[in-house]
mmCIF file as gemmi writes it, N, C-alpha and C atoms, coordinates in Angstrom:
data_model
loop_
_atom_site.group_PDB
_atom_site.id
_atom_site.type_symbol
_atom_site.label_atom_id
_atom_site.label_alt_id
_atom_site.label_comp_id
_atom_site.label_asym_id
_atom_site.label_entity_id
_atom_site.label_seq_id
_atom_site.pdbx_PDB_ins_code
_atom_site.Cartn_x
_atom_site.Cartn_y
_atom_site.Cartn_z
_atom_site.occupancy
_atom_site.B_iso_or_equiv
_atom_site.pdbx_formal_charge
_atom_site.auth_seq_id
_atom_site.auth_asym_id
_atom_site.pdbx_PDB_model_num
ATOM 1 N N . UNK Axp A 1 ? 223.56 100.26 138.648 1 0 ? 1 A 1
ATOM 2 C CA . UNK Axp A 1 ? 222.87 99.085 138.171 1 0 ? 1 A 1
ATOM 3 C C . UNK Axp A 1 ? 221.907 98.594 139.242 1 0 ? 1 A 1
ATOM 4 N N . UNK Axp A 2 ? 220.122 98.302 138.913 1 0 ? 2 A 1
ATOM 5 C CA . UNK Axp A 2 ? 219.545 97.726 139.626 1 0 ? 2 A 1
ATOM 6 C C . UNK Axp A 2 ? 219.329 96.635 139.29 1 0 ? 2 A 1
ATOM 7 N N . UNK Axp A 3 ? 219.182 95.694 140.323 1 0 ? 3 A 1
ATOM 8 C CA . UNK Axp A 3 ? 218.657 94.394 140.45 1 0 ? 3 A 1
ATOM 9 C C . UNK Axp A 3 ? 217.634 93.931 140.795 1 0 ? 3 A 1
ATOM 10 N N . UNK Axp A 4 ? 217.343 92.949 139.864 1 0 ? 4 A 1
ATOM 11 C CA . UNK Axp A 4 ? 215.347 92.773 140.118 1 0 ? 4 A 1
ATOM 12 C C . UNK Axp A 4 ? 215.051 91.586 141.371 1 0 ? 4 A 1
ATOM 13 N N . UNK Axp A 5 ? 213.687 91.944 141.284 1 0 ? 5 A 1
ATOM 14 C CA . UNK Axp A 5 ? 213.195 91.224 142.843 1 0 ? 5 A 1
ATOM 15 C C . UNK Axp A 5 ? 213.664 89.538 142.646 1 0 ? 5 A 1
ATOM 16 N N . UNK Axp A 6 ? 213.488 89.164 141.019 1 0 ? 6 A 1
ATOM 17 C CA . UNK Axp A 6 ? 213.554 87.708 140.77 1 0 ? 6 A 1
ATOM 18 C C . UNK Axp A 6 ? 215.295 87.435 141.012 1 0 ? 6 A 1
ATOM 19 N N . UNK Axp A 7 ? 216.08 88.117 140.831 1 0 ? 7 A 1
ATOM 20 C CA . UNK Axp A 7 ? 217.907 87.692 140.731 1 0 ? 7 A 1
ATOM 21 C C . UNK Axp A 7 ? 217.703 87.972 141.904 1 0 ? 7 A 1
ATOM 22 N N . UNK Axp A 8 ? 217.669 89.017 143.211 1 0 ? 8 A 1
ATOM 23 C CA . UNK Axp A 8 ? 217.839 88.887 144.41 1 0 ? 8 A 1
ATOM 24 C C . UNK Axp A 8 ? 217.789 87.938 145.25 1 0 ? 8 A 1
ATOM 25 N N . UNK Axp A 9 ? 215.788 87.43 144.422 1 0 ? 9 A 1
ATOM 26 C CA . UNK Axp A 9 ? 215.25 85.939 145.31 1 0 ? 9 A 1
ATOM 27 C C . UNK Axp A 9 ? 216.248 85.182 145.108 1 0 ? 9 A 1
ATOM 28 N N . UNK Axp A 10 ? 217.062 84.595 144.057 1 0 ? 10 A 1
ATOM 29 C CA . UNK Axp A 10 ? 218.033 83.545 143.246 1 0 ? 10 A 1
ATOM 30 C C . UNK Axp A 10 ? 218.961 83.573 144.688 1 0 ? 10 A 1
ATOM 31 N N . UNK Axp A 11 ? 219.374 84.932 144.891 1 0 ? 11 A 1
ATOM 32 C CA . UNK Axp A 11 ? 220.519 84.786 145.645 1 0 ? 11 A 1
ATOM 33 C C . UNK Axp A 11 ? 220.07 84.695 147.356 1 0 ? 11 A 1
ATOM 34 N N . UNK Axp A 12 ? 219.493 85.414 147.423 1 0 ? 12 A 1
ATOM 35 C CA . UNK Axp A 12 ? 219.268 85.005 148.615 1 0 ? 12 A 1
ATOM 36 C C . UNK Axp A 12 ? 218.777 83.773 149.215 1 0 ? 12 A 1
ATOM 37 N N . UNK Axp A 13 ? 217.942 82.88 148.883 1 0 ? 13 A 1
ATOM 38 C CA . UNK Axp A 13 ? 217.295 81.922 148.785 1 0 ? 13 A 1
ATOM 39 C C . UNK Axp A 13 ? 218.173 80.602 148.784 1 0 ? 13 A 1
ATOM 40 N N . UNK Axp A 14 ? 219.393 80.547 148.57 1 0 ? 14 A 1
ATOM 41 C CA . UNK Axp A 14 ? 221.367 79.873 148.086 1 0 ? 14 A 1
ATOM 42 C C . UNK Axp A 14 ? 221.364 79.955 149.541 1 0 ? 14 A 1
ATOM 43 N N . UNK Axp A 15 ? 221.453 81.11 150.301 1 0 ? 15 A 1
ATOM 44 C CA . UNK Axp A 15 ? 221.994 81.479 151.168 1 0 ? 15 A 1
ATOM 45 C C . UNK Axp A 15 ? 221.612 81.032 152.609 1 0 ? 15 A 1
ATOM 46 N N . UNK Axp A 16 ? 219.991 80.532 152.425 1 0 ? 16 A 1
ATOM 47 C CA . UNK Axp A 16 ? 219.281 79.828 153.445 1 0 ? 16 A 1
ATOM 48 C C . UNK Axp A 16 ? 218.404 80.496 154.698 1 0 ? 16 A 1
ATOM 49 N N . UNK Axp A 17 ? 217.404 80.073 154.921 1 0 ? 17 A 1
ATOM 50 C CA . UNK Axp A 17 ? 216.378 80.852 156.289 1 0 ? 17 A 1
ATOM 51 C C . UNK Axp A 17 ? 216.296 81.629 155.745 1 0 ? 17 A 1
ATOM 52 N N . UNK Axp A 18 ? 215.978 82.391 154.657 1 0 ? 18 A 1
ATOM 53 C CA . UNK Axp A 18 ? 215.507 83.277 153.842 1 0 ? 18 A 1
ATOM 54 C C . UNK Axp A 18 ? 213.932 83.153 152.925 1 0 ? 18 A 1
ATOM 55 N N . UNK Axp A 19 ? 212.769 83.758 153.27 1 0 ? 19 A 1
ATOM 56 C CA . UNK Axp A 19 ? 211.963 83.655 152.341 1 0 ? 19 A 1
ATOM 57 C C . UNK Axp A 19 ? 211.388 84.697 151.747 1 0 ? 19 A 1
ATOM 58 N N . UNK Axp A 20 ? 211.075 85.198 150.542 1 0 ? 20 A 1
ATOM 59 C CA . UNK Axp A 20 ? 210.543 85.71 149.85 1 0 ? 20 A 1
ATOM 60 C C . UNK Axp A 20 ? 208.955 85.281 149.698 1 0 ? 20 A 1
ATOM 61 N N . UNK Axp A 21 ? 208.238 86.584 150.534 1 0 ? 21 A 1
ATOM 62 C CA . UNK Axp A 21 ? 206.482 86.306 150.162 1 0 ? 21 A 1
ATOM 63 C C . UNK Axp A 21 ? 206.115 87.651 149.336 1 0 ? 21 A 1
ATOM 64 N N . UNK Axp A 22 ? 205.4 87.129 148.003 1 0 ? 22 A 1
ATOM 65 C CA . UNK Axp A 22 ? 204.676 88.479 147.832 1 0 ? 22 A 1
ATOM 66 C C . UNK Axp A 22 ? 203.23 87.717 147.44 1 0 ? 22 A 1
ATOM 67 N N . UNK Axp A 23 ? 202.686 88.126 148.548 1 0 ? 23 A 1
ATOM 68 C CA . UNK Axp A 23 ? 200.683 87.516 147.929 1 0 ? 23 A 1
ATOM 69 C C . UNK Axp A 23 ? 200.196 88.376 147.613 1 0 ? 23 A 1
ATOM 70 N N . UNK Axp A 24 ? 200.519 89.994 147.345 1 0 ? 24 A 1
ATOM 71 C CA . UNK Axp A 24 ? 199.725 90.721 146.589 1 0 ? 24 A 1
ATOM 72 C C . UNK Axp A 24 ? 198.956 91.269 147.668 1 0 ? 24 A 1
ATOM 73 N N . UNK Axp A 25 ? 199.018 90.868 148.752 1 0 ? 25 A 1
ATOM 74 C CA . UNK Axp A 25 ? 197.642 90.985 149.794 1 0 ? 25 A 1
ATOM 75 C C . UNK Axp A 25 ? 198.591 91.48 150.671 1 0 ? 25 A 1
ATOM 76 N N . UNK Axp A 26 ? 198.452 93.151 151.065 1 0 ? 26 A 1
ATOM 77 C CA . UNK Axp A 26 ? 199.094 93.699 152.312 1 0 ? 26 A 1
ATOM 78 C C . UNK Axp A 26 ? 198.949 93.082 154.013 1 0 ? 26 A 1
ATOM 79 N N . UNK Axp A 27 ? 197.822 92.718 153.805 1 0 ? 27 A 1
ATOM 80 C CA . UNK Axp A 27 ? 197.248 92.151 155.293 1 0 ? 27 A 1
ATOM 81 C C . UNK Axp A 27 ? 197.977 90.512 155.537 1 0 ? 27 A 1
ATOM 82 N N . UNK Axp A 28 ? 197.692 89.793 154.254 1 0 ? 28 A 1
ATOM 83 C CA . UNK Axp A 28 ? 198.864 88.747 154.287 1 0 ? 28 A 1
ATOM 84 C C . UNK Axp A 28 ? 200.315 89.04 154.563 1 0 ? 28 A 1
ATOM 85 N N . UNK Axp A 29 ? 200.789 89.881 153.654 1 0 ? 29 A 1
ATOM 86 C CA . UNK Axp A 29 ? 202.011 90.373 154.4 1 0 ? 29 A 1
ATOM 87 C C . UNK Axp A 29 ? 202.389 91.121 155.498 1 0 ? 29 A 1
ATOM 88 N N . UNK Axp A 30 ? 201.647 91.484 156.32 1 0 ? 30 A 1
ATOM 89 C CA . UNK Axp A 30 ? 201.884 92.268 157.322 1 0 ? 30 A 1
ATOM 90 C C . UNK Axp A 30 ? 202.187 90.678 158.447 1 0 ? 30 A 1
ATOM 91 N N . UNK Axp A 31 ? 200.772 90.107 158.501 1 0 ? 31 A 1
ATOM 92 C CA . UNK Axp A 31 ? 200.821 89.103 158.948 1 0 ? 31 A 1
ATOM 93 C C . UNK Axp A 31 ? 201.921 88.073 158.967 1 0 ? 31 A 1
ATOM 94 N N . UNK Axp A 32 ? 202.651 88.003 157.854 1 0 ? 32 A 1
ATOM 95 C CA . UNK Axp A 32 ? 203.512 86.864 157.851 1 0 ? 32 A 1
ATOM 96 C C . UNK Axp A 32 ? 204.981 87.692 158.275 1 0 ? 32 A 1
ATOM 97 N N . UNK Axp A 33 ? 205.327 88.815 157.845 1 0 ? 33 A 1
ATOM 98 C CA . UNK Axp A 33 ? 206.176 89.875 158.743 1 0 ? 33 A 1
ATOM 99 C C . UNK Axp A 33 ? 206.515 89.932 160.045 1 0 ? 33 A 1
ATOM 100 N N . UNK Axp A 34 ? 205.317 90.259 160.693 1 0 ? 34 A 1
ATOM 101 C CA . UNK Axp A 34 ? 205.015 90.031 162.268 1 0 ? 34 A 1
ATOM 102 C C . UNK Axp A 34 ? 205.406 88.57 163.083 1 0 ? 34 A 1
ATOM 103 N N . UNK Axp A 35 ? 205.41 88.018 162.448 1 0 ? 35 A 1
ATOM 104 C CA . UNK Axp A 35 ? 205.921 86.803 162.657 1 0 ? 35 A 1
ATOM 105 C C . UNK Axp A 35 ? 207.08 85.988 162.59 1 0 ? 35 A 1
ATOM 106 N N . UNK Axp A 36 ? 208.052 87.221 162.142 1 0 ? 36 A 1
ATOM 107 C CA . UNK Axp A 36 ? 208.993 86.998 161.928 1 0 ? 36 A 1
ATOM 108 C C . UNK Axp A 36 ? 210.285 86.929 163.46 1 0 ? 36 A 1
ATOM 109 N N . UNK Axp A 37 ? 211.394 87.158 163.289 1 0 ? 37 A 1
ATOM 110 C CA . UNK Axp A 37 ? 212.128 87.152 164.548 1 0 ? 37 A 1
ATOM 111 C C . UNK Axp A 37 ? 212.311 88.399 165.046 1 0 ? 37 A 1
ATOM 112 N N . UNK Axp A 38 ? 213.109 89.125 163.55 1 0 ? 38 A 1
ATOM 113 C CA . UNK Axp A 38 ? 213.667 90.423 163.647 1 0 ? 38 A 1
ATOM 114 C C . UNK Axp A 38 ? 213.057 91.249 162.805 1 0 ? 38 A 1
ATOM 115 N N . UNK Axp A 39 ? 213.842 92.263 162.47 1 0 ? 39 A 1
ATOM 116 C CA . UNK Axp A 39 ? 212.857 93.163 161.472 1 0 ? 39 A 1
ATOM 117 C C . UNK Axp A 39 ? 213.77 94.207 161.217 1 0 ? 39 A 1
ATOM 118 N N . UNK Axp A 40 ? 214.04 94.565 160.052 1 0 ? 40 A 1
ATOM 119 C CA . UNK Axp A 40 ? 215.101 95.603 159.33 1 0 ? 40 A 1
ATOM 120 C C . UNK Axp A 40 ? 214.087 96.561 158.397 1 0 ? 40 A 1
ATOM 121 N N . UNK Axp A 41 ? 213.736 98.048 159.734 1 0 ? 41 A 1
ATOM 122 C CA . UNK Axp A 41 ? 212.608 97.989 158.958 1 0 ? 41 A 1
ATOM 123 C C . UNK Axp A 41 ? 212.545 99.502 157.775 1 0 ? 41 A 1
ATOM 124 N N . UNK Axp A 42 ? 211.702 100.039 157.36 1 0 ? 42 A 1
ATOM 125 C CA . UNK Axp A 42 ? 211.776 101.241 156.396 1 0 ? 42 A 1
ATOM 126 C C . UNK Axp A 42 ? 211.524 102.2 157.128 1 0 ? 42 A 1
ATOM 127 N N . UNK Axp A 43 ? 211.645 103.28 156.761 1 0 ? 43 A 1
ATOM 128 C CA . UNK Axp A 43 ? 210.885 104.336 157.715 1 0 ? 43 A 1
ATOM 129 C C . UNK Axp A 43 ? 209.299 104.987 157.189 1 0 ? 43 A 1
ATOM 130 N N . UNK Axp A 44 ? 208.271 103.728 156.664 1 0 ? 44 A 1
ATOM 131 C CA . UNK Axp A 44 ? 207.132 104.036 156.295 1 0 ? 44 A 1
ATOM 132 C C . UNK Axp A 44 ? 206.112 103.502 157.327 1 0 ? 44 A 1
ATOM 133 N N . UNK Axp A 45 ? 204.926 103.79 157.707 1 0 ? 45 A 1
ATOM 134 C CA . UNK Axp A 45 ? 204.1 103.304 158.436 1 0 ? 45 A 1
ATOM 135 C C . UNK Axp A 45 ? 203.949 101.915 159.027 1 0 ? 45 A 1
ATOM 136 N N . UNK Axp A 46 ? 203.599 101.476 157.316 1 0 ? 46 A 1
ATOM 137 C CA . UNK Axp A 46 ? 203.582 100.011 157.732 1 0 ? 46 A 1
ATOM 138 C C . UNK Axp A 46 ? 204.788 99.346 158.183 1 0 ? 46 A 1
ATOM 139 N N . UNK Axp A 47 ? 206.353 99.41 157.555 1 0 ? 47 A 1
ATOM 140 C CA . UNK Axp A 47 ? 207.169 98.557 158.552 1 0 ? 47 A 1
ATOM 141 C C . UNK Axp A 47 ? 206.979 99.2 159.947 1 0 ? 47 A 1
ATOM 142 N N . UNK Axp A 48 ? 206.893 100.174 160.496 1 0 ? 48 A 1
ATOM 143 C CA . UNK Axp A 48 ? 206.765 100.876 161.819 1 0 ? 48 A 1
ATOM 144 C C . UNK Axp A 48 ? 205.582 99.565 162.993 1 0 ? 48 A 1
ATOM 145 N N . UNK Axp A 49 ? 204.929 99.795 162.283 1 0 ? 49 A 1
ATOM 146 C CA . UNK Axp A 49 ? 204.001 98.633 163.329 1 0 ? 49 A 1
ATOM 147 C C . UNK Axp A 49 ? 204.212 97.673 163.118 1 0 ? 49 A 1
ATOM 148 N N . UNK Axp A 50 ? 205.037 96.721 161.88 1 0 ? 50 A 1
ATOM 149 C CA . UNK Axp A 50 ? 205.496 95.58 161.597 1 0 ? 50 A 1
ATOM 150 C C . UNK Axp A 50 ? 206.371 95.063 162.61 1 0 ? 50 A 1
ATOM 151 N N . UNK Axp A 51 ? 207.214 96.424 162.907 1 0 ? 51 A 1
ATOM 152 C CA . UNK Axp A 51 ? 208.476 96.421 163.729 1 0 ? 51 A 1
ATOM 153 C C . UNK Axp A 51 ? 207.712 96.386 165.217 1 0 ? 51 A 1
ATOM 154 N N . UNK Axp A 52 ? 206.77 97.351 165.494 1 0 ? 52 A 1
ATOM 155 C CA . UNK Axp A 52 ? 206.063 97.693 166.688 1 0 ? 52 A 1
ATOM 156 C C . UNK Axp A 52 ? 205.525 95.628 167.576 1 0 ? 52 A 1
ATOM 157 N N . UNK Axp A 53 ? 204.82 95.223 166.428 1 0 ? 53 A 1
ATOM 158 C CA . UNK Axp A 53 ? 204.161 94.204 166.676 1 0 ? 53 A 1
ATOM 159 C C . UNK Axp A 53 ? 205.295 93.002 166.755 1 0 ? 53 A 1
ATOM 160 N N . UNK Axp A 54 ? 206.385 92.774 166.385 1 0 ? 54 A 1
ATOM 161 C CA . UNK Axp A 54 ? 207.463 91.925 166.106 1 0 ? 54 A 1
ATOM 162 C C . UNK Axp A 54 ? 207.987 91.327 167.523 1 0 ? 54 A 1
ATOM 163 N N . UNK Axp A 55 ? 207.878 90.719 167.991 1 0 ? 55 A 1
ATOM 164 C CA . UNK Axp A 55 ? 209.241 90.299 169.207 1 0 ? 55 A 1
ATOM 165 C C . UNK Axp A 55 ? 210.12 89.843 168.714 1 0 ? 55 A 1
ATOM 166 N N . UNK Axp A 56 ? 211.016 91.119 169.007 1 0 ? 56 A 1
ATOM 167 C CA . UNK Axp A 56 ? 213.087 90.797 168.452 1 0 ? 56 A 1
ATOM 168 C C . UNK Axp A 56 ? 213.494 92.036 168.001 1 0 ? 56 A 1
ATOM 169 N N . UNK Axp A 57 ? 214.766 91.741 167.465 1 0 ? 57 A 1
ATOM 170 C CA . UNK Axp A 57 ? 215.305 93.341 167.569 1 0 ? 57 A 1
ATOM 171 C C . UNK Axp A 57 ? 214.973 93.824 165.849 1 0 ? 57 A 1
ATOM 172 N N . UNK Axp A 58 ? 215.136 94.953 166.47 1 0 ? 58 A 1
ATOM 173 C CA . UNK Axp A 58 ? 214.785 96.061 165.113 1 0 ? 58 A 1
ATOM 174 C C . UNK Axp A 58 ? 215.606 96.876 165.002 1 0 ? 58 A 1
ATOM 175 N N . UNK Axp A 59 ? 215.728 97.142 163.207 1 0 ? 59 A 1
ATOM 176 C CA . UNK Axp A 59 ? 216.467 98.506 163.136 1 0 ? 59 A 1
ATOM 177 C C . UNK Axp A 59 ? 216.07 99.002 162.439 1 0 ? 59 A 1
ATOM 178 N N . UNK Axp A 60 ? 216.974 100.621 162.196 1 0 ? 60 A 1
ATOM 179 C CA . UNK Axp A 60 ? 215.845 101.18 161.474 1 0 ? 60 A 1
ATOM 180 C C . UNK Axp A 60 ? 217.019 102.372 160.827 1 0 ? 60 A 1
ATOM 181 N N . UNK Axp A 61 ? 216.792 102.637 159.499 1 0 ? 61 A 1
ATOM 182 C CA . UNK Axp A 61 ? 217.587 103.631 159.017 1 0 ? 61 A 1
ATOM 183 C C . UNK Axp A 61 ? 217.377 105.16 159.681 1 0 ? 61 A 1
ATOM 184 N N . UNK Axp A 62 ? 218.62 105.399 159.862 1 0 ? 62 A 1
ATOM 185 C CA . UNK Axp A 62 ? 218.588 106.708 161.102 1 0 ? 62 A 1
ATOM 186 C C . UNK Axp A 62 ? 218.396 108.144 160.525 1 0 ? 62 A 1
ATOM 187 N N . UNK Axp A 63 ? 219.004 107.89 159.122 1 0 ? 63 A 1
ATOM 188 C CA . UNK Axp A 63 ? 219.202 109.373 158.439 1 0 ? 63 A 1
ATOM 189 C C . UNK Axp A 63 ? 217.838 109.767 157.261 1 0 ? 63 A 1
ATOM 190 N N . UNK Axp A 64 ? 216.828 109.932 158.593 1 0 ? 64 A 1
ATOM 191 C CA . UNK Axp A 64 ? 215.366 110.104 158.15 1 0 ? 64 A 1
ATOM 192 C C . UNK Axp A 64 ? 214.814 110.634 159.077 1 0 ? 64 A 1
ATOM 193 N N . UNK Axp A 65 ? 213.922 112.193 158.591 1 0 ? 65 A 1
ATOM 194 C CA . UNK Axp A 65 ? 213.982 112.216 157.464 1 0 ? 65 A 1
ATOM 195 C C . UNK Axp A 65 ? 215.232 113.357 157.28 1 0 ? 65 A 1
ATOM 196 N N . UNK Axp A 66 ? 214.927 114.347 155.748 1 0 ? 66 A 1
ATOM 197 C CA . UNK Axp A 66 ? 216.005 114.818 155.556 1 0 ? 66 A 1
ATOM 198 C C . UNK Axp A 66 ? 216.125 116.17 156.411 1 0 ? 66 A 1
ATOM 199 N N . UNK Axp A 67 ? 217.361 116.093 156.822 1 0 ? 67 A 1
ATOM 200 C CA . UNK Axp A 67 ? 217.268 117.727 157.587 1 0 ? 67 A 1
ATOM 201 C C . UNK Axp A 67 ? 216.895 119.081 157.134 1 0 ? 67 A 1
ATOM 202 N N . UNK Axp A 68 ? 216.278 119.534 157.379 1 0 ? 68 A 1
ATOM 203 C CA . UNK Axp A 68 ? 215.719 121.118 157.066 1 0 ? 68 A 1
ATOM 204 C C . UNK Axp A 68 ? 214.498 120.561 156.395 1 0 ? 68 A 1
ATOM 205 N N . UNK Axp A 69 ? 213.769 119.441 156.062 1 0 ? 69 A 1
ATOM 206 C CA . UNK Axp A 69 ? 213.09 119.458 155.145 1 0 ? 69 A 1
ATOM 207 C C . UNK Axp A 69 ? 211.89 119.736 156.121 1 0 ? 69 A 1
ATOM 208 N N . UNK Axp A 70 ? 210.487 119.906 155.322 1 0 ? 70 A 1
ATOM 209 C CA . UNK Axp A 70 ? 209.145 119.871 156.023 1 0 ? 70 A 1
ATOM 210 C C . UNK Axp A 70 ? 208.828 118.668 157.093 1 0 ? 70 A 1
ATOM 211 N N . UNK Axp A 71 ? 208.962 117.279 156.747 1 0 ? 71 A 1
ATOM 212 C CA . UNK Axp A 71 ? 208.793 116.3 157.059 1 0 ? 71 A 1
ATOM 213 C C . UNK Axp A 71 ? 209.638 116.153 158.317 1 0 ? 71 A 1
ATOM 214 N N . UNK Axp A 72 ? 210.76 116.751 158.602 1 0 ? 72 A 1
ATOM 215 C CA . UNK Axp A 72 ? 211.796 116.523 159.795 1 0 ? 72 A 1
ATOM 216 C C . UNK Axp A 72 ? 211.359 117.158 161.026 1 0 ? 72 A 1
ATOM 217 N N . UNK Axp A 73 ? 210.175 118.607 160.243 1 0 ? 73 A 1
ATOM 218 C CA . UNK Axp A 73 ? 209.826 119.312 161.095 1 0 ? 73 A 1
ATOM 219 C C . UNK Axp A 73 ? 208.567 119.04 162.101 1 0 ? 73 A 1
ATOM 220 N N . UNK Axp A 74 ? 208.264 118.248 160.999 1 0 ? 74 A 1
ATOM 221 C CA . UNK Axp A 74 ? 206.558 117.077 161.832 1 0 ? 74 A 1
ATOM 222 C C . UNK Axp A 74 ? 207.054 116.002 162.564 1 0 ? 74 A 1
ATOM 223 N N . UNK Axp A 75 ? 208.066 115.476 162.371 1 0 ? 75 A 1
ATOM 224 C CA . UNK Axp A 75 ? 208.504 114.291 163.011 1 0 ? 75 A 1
ATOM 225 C C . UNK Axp A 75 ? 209.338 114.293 164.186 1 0 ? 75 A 1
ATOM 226 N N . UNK Axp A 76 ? 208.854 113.871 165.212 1 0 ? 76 A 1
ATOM 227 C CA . UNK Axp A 76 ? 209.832 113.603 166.818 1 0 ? 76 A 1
ATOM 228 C C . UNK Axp A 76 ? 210.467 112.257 166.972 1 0 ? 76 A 1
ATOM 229 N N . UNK Axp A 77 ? 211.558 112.378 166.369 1 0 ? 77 A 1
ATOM 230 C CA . UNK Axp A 77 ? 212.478 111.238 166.073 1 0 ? 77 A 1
ATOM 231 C C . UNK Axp A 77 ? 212.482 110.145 167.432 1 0 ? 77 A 1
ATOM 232 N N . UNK Axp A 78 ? 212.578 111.125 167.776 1 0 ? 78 A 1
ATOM 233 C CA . UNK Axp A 78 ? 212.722 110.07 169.548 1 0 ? 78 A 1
ATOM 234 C C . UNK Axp A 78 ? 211.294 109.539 170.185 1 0 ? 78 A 1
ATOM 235 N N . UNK Axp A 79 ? 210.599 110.296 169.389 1 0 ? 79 A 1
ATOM 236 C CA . UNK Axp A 79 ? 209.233 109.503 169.744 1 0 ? 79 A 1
ATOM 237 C C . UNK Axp A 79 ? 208.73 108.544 168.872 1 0 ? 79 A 1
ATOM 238 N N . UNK Axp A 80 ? 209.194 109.016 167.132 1 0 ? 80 A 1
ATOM 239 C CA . UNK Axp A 80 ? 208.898 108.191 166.224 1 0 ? 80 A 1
ATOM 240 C C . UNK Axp A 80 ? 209.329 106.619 166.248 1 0 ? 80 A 1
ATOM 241 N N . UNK Axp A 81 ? 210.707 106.355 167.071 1 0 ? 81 A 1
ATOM 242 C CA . UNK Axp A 81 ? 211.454 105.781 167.139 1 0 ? 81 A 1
ATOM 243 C C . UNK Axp A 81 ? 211.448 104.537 168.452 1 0 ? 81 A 1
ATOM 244 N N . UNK Axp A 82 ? 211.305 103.711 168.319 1 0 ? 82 A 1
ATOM 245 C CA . UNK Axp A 82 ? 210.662 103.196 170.193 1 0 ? 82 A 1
ATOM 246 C C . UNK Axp A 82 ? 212.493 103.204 170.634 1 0 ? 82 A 1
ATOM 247 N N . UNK Axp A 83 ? 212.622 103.22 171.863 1 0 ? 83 A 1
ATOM 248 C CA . UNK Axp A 83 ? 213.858 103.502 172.769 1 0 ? 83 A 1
ATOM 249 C C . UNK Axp A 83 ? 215.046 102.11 172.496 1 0 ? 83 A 1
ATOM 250 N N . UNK Axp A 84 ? 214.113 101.089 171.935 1 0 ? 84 A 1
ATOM 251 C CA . UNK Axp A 84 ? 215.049 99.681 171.898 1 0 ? 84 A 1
ATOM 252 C C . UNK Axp A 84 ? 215.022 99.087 170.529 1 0 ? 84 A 1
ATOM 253 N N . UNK Axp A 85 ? 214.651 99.84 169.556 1 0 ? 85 A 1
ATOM 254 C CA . UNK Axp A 85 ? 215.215 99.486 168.254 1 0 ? 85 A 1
ATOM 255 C C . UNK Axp A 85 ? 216.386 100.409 167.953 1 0 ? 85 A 1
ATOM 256 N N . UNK Axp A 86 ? 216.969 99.775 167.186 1 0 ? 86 A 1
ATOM 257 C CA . UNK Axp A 86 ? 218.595 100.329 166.723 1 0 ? 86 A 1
ATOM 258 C C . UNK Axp A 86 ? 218.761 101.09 165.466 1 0 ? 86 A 1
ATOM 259 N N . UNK Axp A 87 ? 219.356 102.187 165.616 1 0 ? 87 A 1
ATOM 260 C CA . UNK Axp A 87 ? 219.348 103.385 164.435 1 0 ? 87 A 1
ATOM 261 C C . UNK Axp A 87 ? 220.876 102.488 163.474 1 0 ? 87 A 1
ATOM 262 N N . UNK Axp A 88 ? 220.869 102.502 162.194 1 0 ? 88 A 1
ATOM 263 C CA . UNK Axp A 88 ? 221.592 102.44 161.667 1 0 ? 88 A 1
ATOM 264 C C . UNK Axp A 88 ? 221.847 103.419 160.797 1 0 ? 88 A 1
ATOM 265 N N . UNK Axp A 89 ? 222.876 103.405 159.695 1 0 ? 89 A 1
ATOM 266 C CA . UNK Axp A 89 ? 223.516 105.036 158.693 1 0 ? 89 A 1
ATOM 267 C C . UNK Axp A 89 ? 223.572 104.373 157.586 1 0 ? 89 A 1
């Protein structure tokens, strides 16, 4: 079962220091991201410099990409990765 962006906002939003931005505008959101404390981020470009530009801690899903695949073979995890954000599973 998935859950939509609007029941998530519901709940999270209860929960407090939580905000939900979507302006449609990537550059707005990058911006208001960066500005944030921390950063829990994806393993796509843009959270990467979201995370890069951020002061505070970061993490980052570890089991990426998939092993044996093409993409694992282009990627230097330990370089992709800066030394002081935190791998999670």
């Amino acid at each position: 079962m998935s859950i939509g962006l609007k029941q998530i906002s519901i709940i999270l939003v209860k929960v407090g220091e939580i905000y939900i931005v979507s302006s449609g505008y990537r550059e707005v959101d990058m911006a208001t991201l960066v500005r944030c404390n921390h950063t829990i981020m994806s393993t796509g470009t843009f959270s990467w410099w979201i995370a890069y530009l951020t002061n505070g801690t970061t993490v980052y899903y570890n089991n990426w990409p998939k092993p044996n695949s093409v993409l694992e073979k282009m990627i230097k995890k330990d370089e992709y990765f800066l030394n002081n954000w935190i791998p999670i599973s």
